[in-house]
GUZATOR-421201 format. One record per residue (C-alpha): residue in three letters; x, y, z. Coordinates in steps of 0.05 Angstrom, whole numbers, padded with zeros to 5 digits, always signed. Each point is the difference from the previous one (the first is absolute). Layout:
ALAXYZ ...
END
This chain:
UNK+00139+00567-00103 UNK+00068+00008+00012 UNK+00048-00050+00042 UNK+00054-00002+00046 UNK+00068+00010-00037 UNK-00030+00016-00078 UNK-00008-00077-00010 UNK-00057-00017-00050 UNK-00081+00000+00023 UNK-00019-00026+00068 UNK+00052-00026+00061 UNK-00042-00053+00035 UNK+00011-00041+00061 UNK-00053-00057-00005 UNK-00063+00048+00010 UNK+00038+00062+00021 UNK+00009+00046-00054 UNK+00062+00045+00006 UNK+00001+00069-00041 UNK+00038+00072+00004 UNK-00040+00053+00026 UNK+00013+00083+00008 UNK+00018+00008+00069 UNK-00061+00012+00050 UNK-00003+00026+00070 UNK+00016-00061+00034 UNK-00027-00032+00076 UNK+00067-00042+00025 UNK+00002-00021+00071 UNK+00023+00058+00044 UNK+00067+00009+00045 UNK-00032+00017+00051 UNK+00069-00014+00060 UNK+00033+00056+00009 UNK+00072+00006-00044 UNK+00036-00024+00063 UNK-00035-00064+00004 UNK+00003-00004-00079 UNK+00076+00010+00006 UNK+00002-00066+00054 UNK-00041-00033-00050 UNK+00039+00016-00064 UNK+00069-00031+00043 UNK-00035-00064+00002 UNK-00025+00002-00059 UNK+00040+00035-00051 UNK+00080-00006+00027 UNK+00018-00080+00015 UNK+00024-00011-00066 UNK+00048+00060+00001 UNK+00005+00001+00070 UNK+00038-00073+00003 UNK+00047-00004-00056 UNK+00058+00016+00052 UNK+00002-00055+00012 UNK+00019-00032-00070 UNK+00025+00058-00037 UNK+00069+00029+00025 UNK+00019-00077+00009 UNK-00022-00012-00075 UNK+00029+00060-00026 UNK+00077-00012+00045 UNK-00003-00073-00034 UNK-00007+00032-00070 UNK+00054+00044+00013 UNK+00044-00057+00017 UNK+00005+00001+00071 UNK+00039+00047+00055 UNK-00007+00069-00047 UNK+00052+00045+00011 UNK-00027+00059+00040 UNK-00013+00047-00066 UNK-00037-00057-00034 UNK-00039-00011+00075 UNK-00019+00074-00008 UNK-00017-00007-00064 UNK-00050-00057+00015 UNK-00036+00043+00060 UNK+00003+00054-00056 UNK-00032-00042-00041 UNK-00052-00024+00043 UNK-00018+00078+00035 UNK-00005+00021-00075 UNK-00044-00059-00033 UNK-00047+00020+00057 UNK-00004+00072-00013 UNK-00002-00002-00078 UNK-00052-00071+00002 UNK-00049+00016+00054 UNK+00007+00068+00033 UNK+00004+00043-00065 UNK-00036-00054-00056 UNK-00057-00039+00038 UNK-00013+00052+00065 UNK+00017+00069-00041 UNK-00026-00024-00075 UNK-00035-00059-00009 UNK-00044-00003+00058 UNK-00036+00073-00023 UNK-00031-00041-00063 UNK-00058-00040+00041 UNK-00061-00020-00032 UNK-00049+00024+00050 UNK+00046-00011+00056 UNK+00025-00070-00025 UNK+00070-00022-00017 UNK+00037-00057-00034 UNK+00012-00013-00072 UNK-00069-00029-00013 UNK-00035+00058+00029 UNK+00046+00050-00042 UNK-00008-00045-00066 UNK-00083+00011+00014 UNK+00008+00078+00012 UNK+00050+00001-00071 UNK-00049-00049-00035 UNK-00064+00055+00002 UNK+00036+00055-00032 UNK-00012-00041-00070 UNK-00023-00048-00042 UNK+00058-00055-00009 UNK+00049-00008+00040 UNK+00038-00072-00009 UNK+00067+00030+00026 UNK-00014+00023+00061 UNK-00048-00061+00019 UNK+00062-00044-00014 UNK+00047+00045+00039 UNK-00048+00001+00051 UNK-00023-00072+00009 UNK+00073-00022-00014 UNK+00013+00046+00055 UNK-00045-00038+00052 UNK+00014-00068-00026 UNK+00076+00016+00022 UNK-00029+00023+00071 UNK-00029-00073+00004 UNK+00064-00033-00010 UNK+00033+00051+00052 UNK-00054-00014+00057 UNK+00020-00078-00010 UNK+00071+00017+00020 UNK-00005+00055+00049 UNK-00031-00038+00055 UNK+00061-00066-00006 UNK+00060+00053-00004 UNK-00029+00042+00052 UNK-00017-00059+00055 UNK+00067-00037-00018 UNK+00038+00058+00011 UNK-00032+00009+00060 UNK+00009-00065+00033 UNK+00075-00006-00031 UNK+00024+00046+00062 UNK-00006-00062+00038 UNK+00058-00024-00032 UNK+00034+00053+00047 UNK-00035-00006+00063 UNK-00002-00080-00002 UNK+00046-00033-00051 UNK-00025-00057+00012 UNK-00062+00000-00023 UNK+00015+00016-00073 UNK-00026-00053-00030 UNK-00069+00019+00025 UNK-00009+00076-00026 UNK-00031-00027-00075 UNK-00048-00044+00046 UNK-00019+00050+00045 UNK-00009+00052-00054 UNK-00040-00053-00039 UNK-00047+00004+00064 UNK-00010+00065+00002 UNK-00011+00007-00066 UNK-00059-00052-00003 UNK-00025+00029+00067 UNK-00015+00070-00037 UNK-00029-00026-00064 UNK-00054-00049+00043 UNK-00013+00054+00054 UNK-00024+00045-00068 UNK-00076-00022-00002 UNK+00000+00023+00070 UNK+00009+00068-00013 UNK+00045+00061+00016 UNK-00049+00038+00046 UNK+00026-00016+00063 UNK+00072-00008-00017 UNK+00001+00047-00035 UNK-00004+00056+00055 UNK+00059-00026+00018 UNK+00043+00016-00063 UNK+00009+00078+00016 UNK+00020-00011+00059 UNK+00054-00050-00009 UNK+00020+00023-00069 UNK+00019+00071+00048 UNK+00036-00037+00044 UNK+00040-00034-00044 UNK+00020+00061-00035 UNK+00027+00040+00062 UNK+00034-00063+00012 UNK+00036-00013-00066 UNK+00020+00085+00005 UNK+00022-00007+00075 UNK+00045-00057-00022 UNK+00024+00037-00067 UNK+00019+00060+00049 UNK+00042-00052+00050 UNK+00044-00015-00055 UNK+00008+00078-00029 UNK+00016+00020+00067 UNK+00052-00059+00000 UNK+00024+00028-00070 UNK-00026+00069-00010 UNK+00044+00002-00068 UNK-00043-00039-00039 UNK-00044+00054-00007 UNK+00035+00029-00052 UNK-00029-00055-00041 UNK-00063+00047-00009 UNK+00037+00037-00052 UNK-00019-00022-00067 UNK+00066+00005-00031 UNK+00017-00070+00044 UNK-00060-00032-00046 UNK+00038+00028-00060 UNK+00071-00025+00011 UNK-00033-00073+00014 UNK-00041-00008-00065 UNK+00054+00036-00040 UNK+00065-00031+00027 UNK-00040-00068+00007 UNK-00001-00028-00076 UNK-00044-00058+00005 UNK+00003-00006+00068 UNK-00034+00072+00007 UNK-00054-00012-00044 UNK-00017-00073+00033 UNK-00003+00045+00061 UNK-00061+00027-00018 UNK-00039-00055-00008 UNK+00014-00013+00088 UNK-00008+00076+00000 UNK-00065-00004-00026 UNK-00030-00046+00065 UNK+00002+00065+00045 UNK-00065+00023-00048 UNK-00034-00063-00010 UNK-00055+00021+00044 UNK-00012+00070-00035 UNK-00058-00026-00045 UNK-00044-00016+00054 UNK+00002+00073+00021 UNK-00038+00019-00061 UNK-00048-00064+00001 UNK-00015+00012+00074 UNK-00018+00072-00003 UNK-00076-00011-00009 UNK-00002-00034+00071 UNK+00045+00048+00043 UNK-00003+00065-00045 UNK+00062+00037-00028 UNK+00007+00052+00065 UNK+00015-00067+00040 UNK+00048-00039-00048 UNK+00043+00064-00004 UNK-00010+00025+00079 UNK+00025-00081+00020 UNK+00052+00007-00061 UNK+00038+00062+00022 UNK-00011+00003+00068 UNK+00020-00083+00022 UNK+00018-00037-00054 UNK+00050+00038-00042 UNK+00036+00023+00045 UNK-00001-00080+00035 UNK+00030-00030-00055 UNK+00049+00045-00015 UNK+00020-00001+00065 UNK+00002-00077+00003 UNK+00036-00007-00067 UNK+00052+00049+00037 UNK+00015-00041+00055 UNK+00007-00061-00048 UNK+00047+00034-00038 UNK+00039+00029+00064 UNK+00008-00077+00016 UNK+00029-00014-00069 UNK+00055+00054+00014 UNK+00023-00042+00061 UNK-00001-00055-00035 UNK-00059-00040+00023 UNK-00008-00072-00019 UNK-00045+00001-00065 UNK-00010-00075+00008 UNK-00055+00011+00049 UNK-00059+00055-00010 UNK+00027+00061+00006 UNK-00060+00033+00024 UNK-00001-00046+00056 UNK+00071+00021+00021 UNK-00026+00070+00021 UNK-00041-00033+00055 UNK+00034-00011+00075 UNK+00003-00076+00010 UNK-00048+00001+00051 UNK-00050+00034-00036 UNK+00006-00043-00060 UNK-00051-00051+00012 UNK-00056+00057+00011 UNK+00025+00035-00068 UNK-00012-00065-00037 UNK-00071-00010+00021 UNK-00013+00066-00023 UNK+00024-00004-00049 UNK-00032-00068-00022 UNK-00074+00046+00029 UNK+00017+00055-00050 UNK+00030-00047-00065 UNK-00072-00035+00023 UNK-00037+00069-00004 UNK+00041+00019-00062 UNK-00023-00068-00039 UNK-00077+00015+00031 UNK+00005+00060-00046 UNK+00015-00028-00065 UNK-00057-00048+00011 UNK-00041+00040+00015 UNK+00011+00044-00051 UNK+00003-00054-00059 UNK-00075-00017+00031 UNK-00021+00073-00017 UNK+00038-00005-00062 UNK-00037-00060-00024 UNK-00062+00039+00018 UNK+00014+00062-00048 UNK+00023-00052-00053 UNK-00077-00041+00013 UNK-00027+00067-00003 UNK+00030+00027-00067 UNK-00018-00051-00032 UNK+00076-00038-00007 UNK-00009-00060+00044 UNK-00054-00055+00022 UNK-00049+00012+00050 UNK+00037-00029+00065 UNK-00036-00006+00072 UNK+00017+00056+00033 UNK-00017+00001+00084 UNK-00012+00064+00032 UNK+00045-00016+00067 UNK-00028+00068+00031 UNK-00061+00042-00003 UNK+00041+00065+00019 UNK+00051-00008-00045 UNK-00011-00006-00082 UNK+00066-00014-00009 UNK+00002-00060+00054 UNK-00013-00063-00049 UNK+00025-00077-00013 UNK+00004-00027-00072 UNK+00011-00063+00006 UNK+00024-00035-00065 UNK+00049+00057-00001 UNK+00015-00022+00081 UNK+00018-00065-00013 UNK+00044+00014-00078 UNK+00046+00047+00039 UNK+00006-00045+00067 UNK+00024-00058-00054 UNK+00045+00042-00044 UNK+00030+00029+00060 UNK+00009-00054+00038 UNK+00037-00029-00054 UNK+00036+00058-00012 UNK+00035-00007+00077 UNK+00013-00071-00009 UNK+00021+00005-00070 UNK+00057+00054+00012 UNK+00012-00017+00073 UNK+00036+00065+00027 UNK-00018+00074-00005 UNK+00063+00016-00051 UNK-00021-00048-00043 UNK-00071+00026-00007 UNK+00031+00071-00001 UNK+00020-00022-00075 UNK-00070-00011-00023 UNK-00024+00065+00040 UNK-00002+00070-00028 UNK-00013-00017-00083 UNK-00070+00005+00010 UNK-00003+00057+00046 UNK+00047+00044-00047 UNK-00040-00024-00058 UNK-00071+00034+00027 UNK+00032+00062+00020 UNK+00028+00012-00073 UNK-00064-00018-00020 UNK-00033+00051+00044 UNK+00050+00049-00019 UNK-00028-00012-00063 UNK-00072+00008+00018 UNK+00024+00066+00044 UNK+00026+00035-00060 UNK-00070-00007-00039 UNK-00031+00026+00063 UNK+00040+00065+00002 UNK-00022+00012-00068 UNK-00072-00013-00004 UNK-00012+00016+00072 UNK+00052+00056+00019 UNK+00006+00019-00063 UNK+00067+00006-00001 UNK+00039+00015-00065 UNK+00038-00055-00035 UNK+00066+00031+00026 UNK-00007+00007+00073 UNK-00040-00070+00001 UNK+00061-00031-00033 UNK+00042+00035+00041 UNK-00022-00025+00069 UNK-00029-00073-00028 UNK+00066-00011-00038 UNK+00033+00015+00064 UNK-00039-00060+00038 UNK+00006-00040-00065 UNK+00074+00000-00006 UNK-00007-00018+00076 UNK-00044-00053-00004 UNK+00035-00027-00060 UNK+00054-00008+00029 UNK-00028-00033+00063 UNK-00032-00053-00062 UNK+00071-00001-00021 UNK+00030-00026+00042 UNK-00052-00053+00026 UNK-00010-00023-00064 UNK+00078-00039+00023 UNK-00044-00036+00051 UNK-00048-00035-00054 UNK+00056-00064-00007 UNK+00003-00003+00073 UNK-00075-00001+00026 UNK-00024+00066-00030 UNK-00040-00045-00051 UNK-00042-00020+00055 UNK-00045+00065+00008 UNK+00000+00012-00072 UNK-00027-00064-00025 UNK-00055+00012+00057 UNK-00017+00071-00023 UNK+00007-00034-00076 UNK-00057-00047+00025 UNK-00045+00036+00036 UNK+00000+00059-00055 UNK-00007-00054-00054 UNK-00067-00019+00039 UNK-00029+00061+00012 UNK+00009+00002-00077 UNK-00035-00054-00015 UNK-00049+00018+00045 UNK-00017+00062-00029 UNK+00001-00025-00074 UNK-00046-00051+00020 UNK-00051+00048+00032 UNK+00003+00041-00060 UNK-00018-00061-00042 UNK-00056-00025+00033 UNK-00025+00081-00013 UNK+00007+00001-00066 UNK-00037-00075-00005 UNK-00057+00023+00034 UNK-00003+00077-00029 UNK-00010-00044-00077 UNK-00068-00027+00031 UNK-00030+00055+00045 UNK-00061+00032-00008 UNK-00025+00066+00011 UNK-00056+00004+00059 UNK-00046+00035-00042 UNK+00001-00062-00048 UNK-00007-00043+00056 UNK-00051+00042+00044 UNK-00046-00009-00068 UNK+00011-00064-00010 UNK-00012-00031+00068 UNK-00070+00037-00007 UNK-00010-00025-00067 UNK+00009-00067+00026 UNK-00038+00004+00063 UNK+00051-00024+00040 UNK-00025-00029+00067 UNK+00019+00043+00064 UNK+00010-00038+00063 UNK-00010+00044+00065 UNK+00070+00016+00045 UNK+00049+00046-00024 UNK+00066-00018-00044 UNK+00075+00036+00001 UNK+00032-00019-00060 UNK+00075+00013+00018 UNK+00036+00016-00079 UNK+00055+00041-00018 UNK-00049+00018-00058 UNK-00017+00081+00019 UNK-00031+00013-00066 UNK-00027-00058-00045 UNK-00046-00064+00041 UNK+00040-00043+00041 UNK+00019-00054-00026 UNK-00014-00040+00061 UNK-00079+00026+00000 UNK-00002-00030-00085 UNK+00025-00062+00033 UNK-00041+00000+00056 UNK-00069+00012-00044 UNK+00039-00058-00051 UNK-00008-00046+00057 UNK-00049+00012+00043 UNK-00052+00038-00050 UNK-00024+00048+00054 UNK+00020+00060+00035 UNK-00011+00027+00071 UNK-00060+00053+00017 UNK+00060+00051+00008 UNK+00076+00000-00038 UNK+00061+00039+00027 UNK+00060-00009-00046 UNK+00057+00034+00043 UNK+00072+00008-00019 UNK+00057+00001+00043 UNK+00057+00064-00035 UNK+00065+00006+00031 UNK+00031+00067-00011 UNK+00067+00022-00014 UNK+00006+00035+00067 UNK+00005-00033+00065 UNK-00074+00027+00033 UNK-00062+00025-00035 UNK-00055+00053+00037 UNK-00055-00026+00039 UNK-00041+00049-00037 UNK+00037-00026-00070 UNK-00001-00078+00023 UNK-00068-00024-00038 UNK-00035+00018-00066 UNK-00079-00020-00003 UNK-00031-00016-00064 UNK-00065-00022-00013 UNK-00003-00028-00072 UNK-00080-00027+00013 UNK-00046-00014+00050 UNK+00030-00036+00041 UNK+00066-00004-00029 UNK+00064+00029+00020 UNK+00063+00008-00007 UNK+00050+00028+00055 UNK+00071+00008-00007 UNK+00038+00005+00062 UNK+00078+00038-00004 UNK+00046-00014+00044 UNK+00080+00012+00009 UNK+00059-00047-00009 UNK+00003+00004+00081 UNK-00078-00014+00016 UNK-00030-00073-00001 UNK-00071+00001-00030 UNK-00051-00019+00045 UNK-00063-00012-00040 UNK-00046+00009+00065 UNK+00025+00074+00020 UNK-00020+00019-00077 UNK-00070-00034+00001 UNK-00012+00041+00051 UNK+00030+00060-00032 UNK-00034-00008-00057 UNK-00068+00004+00030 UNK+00018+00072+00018 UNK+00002+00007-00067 UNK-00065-00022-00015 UNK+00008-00072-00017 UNK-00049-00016+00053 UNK-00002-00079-00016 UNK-00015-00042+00054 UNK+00053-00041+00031 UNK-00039-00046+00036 UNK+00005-00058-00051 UNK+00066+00010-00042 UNK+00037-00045-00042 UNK+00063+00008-00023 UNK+00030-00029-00069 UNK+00069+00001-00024 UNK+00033-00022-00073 UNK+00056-00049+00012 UNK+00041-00012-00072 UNK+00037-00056-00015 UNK+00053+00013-00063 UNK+00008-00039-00051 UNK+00047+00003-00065 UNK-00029+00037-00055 UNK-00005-00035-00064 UNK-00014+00060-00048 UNK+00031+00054-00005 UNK+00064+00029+00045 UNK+00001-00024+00063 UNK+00058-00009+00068 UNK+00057-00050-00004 UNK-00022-00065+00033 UNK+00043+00010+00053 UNK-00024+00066+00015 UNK-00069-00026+00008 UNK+00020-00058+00036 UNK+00034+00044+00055 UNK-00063+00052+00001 UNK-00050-00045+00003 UNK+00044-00041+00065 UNK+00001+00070+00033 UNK-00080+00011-00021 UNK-00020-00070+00031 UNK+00038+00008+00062 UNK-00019+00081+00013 UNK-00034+00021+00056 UNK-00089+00006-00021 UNK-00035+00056-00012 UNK-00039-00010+00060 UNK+00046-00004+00051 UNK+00043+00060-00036 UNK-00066+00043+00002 UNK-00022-00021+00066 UNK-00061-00032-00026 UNK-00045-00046+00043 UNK+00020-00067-00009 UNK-00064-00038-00001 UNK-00035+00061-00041 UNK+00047-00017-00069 UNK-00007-00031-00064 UNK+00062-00011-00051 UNK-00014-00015-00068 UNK+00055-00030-00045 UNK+00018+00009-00063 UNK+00056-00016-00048 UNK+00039+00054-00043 UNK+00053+00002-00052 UNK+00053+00035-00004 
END
């Protein structure tokens, strides 16, 4: 059996087994709204992270510069900016990256699974690729705090006065969205498009007020502005790009978020109302700076007539709000594909919506990134400071899927070394550059998402070297059903009427959980399902492909149900599938037993650094159970313990 990424025997998550598979016709929920509606939806969804940072990143990027740019160097910035854009997200993510999709799936995970089934072992690009989300983690803590600070700071405009209470206020807001989260996004979340829209005809009417006012800036759009900054700069040009870089922060999430929207809407809501918004709005910014607007306050806030002002801010704290309800959201569905492949404990996930798969609440995830962002906004206080710590993690996963991108258009285009080098190198040297340049920020907060990505990668490692020790403890003492079959008949083993689901990852050998079972109780039910729970590679398996039906004896089977990385197994949908395969057991009287190990340090032989094993076995004892992760019954389930080395 192969597994996810080349990494040795079996990927388990408690009794979910997690292997590679050949690609199969696949049954994944249909878009079945017109692309119009899909296009509303994919605003909402898919833009609030790149659709806000106006209003941090010309102010970030005039501070680095020193303050009141001449106009060449102001040119140079919108340059900058109008090119970053075009080179990041229109020709990389929406013209390259976003055409490798595993079954219609994006995000670095989701590429590392499609990379991971073309062989055996592949350590390199499972690091690059759960490095890759790690980093995402440590982004989606800081995203929500720069975006609703930056929001709120245009206050200190409108009111002076009340200064002192923007980091309170955005404190408020903050908590509001992470404790409104087990509620759902059902409702709300019809909402998004629609506002999302308006905010972006709004943020390109105001960028056009301020070309009209100064039509010259848009000479800026010529890419030999860009040049003269970063080459005439020194080090002032090259810390440029690290502010630079902010105008793109958001481009990740167009790849993660394609499975939910589809790529015809990302790019239809791309090029036909965002692009051209923020270019326009990053315009108008500019045009400000060449009258010499006061860079003290928010620029983007300048372009607004007073009396409009106070409307403009609680937009924009609506769409920083909507922009932070994405990253949630999408570490949630993250943490899912992580459960799924086998690189993370099982977690209680909520389903917040029966129309929507994507529509779920994670709680212990919830309540880690309300805390670290929380702290975040009180920790650093203002916008510009956090805009220190922003951008090194961001950079860091798109060199890391630039990586992943060039294996792609080798062993998927099969493109020759030369024109894969060409156009990867290209978006390397970019992205490099981007890393660069951030990497100035580490000193000055840039530490902060790095030592979170450091620690969350660190425990999915664990996690997964743990798994594949308790595998390899309880491979040394299986024993093949036909030894087992014989001897339980040898024996005479008692059989107690009802029916029995042994839940295993076992899909060859006997359970391990039926041996301890008989150990204990020295009987067996009238009828024996052993059923395994396989997590494929791909994000959703065929209806027709979804359950295999063995029968080993009479009365003894074994199914194995497959699902994808995007699916949540539901134990009663494949009972019932199953009997259309012939496993015509009655379900009248079922029990269901699950294993449940406890580790322990192994005394012979090699065995996991103490501390290791002290963190996986925390993270075992406090993961979500088997039954509640499989939907079982809860008064229908019996968990039998038993202690392994490893």
């Amino acid at each position: 059996m192969g597994t996810v990424g080349g990494t040795l025997g079996e990927v388990m998550s408690g009794n979910v087994i997690v292997e590679n598979a050949a690609p199969v016709p696949v049954a994944r929920p249909r878009m079945s709204s017109g692309l119009a509606a899909l296009t509303l939806t994919a605003l909402g969804v898919v833009f609030g992270d790149i659709g806000t940072s106006p209003l941090y990143t010309l102010k970030t990027v005039v501070a680095l510069a020193g303050g009141h740019p001449a106009p060449p160097i102001a040119l140079g910035l919108l340059s900058l900016l109008v090119w970053t854009l075009i080179i990041v997200t229109c020709i990389k993510y929406v013209m390259f990256v976003m055409r490798v999709d595993n079954d219609g799936e994006g995000g670095i995970l989701a590429l590392m699974s499609l990379l991971g089934v073309k062989q055996a072992k592949r350590p390199v690009i499972v690091a690059v690729g759960l490095f890759g989300a790690a980093l995402i983690y440590g982004d989606g803590a800081i995203t929500p705090a720069i975006s609703v600070l930056s929001a709120l700071e245009g206050l200190e405009i409108a009111a002076p006065s009340i200064t002192h209470y923007v980091l309170p206020m955005a404190v408020v807001v903050l908590l509001g969205l992470f404790v409104i989260q087990p509620l759902g996004t059902a409702t709300i979340g019809r909402l998004f498009g629609p506002v999302m829209t308006l905010w972006f005809l709004v943020i390109g009417a105001l960028g056009v007020y301020g070309v009209i006012q100064h039509p010259s800036v848009l000479a800026g759009l010529d890419p030999r502005y860009a040049a003269h900054a970063l080459l005439t700069g020194g080090k002032t040009g090259f810390l440029l790009l690290g502010g630079v870089f902010l105008c793109v922060t958001g481009a990740e999430a167009l790849y993660a978020d394609m499975g939910h929207v589809g790529v015809k809407s990302i790019r239809l809501a791309w090029f036909g109302l965002v692009f051209p918004s923020l270019v326009l709005n990053y315009a108008g910014q500019t045009g400000l700076l060449l009258d010499g607007a006061k860079i003290s306050d928010n620029i983007f806030y300048q372009l607004c007539p007073a009396p409009l002002l106070l409307p403009l801010i609680g937009l924009a704290t609506i769409a920083t709000v909507i922009a932070s309800q994405s990253i949630i959201t999408g570490a949630f569905s993250m943490t899912r594909q992580a459960i799924q492949l086998g690189w993370c404990p099982r977690l209680r996930i909520t389903q917040t919506s029966r129309k929507g798969y994507g529509q779920i609440y994670v709680g212990a995830v919830n309540w880690l990134l309300m805390a670290v962002t929380v702290a975040l906004a009180v920790g650093f206080g203002k916008s510009d400071n956090l805009a220190a710590a922003y951008g090194i993690a961001v950079s860091l996963t798109m060199l890391l899927t630039t990586v992943l991108l060039f294996i792609a258009m080798r062993e998927i285009w099969h493109w020759n070394w030369l024109l894969a080098g060409a156009v990867a190198g290209f978006f390397a040297v970019v992205d490099a550059g981007f890393v660069a340049s951030n990497s100035l920020k580490i000193a000055d907060g840039g530490w902060v998402p790095l030592l979170l990505a450091l620690m969350v990668w660190s425990l999915m490692a664990i996690w997964h070297r743990g798994t594949l020790a308790v595998n390899e403890a309880l491979q040394i003492r299986a024993v093949p059903i036909a030894q087992f079959l014989s001897d339980i008949a040898a024996r005479h083993v008692p059989r107690v009427p009802g029916t029995a689901i042994f839940l295993t990852r076992e899909t060859v050998a006997t359970p391990p959980v039926v041996l301890w079972h008989l150990k204990n109780n020295r009987a067996l039910h009238e009828r024996v399902i052993a059923m395994s729970c396989v997590t494929q590679s791909i994000p959703y398996v065929a209806a027709d492909d979804r359950v295999e039906v063995q029968q080993l004896a009479p009365d003894f089977w074994r199914l194995i149900a497959h699902y994808g990385f995007m699916e949540r197994p539901d134990v009663a949908l494949v009972l019932a599938a199953a009997q259309q395969h012939g496993c015509t057991v009655p379900l009248d009287d079922v029990t269901y037993y699950v294993g449940h190990e406890s580790v322990a340090h192994r005394t012979l032989g090699p065995a996991m650094p103490r501390w290791q094993e002290e963190i996986y076995g925390f993270m075992a004892r406090n993961a979500a159970t088997v039954a509640g992760f499989l939907s079982l019954p809860r008064d229908g389930v019996v968990e039998i313990g038993r202690i392994v080395e490893v």
